[in-house]
Phi, psi and omega in degrees: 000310180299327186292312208282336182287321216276319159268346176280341178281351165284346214257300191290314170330107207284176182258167182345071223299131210279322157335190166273344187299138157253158199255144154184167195284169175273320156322348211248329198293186196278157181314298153319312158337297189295162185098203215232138195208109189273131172293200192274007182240032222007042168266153177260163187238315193227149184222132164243136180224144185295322188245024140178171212217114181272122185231114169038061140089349171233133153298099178258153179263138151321119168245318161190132150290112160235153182224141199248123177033232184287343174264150168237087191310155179188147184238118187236175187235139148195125211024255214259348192275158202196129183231128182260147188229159156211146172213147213213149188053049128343355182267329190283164174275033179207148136267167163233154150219130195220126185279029214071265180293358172209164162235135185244149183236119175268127196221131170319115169323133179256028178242146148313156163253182193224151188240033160226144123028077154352125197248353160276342161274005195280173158125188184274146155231144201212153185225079187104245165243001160282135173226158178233158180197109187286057174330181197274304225244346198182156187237148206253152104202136175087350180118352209263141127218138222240064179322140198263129186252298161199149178201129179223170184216146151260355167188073161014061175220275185258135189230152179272122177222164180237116197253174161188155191191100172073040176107318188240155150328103181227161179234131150232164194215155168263143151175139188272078199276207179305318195255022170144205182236146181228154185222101207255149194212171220224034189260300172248337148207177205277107187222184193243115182249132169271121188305148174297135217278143174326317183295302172309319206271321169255041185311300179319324190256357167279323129010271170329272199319299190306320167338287206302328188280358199267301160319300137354298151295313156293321172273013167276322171300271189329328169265020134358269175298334180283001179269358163262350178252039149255350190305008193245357183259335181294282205310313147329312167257021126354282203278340172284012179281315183316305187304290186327323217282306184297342179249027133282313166309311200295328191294294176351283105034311190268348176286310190321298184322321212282285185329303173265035171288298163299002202257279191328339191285317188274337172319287189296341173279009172085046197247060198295319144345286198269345154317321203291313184305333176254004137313309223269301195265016178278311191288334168292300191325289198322322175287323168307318139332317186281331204301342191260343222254023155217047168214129179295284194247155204232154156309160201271313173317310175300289192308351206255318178306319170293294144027284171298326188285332185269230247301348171283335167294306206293317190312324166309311146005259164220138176277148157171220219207165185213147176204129181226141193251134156226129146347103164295358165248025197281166154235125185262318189290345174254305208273171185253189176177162160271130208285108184083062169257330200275334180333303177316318226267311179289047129252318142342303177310302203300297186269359168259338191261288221266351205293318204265010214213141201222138225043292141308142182224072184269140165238130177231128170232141201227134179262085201208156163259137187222109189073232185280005175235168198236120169262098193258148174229137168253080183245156199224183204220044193261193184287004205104188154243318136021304178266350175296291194320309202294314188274012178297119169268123191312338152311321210238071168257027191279344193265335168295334196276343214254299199294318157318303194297327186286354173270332181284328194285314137009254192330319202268017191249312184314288222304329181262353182257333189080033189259188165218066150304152163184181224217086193229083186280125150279122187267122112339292177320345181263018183243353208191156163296354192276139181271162180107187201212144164236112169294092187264114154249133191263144218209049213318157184287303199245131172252000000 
């Protein structure tokens, strides 16, 4: 490269000039010249530099300066090709330069150049079986490194850079169509590199990924099969799931009422606001309600949401207050339960305990384990059951048959898990000044 710029300037190098013109050094130009200079569509067109000069996207070296008045003539050289330039009013932020065949009117970048790196070109580029690699600090290529000299963008998209390595100059430029990001580079030949595609640049974790899914997949085969040789303990408790399946249809039937009772009450007093709301959330129970009705046993997590969704219905209802405690060392997604065991016994609480009692009004329902078991307690702070018994209307027995079922079902839990569920309601009121009713069910961890 140094020999072939060292003969065009003997072979090109002009004779005296007949004129006004001076010769003059590229350090010698005016100050104002250097740096980077954009049409009217801001792209750049000319970049001056004291040791070469970028004209439209190619780099050329200096051969000779003249400068005739406001023009400033120039011969530049790359490898074998030679460009004649002239640029005129150079004392101003606006130029002209003319190429011979056009003249362009050019105004001074109002952006800086910069001495790192882009952090949007950094990563691989690849051309073929060539790659370039673009660093924080230096550009990779050919076994080359390759140093940053200037780089400017007029809209941190596309950028100009000037590399050098060992004395010479090299130009690359960026830019982006339909069909990736390109990087056209000027080093040992003109060639075009594409960035590397989301798939190349994370080859590893797709890798990676695919393992973990391969993996994944054998161990889904393997409980497979151990889930066929259960198949003969499932089909055996079929049928006490059926027995469970049929006194949960029975529960159903007795919310519903409640529920669209309550709907009703609020149409007619014209309260349409809070109707709308408890459609929404009648209709969320209800979905929750379908998703277990072809399940026996539910994660302890599912019974507890639903739960929250009936007491935020009932709370439309009759105010009062709710709290539910669960034992931080509980996992709600591993233990199981039966699904709508508990439900009855806090709507018991509710319309028999807290339904009748007139002022502060709390339900706490708690969650804990004790040995093997799993322990819900339900206590509400209503009249008792004593003043319930007392305030019964003989018309009304959905709630003692509701508390049956869930004791039966109880039962129909021992005989098939070989468990010691069970059922232990307190009248609170014969114990204390305090009022209310407590409920314990007892529950095993593992079925």
């Amino acid at each position: 490269m140094k020999l072939t710029r060292v003969i065009f300037f003997l072979l090109f190098i002009p004779f005296a000039s007949t004129g006004q013109g001076v010769s003059m050094l590229p350090s010698e130009l005016p100050k104002n010249l250097f740096g980077s200079w954009v049409d009217s569509k801001k792209n750049i067109v000319l970049i001056v530099s004291e040791n070469y000069i970028v004209i439209q996207n190619e780099l050329y070296f200096f051969n000779e300066i003249v400068q005739d008045n406001e023009v400033v003539n120039f011969t530049c050289v790359r490898n074998f090709d030679v460009k004649y330039i002239g640029i005129t009013n150079f004392g101003t932020s606006n130029i002209s330069l003319d190429e011979g065949y056009k003249i362009s009117q050019l105004t001074k970048a109002k952006v800086s150049s910069t001495d790192k790196l882009p952090k949007t070109l950094l990563g691989s580029w690849f051309y073929n079986k060539e790659q370039v690699e673009i660093l924080e600090d230096v550009v990779l290529y050919s076994g080359g490194s390759y140093l940053l000299d200037y780089a400017i963008s007029t809209n941190n998209v596309n950028y100009y850079l000037v590399l050098y390595k060992e004395g010479e100059y090299y130009l690359a430029y960026n830019y982006i169509n339909d069909e990736g990001q390109f990087l056209n580079t000027h080093f040992l030949n003109n060639n075009v590199f594409k960035k590397e595609s989301f798939f190349h640049k994370h080859f590893k974790e797709f890798v990676s990924v695919g393992v973990l899914l391969l993996f994944i997949l054998g161990f889904c085969l393997f409980r497979w099969k151990i889930a066929l040789t259960k198949k003969k303990e499932v089909t055996k408790r079929k049928f006490t799931e059926m027995q469970l399946k049929s006194i949960r249809s029975q529960m159903n039937p007795h919310f519903l009422f409640n529920a669209l009772s309550a709907i009703q009450n609020l149409i007619n007093k014209g309260d349409s606001e809070r109707a709308n709301h408890y459609l929404t959330e009648f209709s969320q129970l209800m979905r929750l309600t379908l998703d277990k009705s072809e399940k026996g046993l539910v994660p302890l997590y599912d019974e507890i949401e639903s739960i929250k969704k009936y007491l935020e219905l009932e709370r439309l209802r009759f105010s009062f207050n709710y709290e539910i405690i669960l034992d931080p060392q509980i996992n709600t997604n591993e233990i199981e339960i039966p699904a709508m065991l508990i439900q009855p016994l806090v709507e018991n609480a509710i319309v028999h305990g807290l339904k009748e009692k007139n002022g502060d009004k709390k339900l706490t329902i708690k969650f804990k384990t004790e040995k093997q078991n799993l322990i819900c307690l339900i206590a509400d702070n209503g009249i008792g059951i004593e003043a319930s018994e007392a305030k019964k209307n003989t018309h009304l027995k959905r709630e003692p048959y509701g508390l049956k079922l869930a004791k039966d079902r109880i039962q129909l839990i021992n005989e098939n898990y070989n468990t010691n569920a069970k059922v232990h309601i307190t009248d609170i009121s014969n114990n204390s000044d305090e009022t209310g009713t407590l409920v314990e069910i007892f529950m095993p961890l593992q079925y």
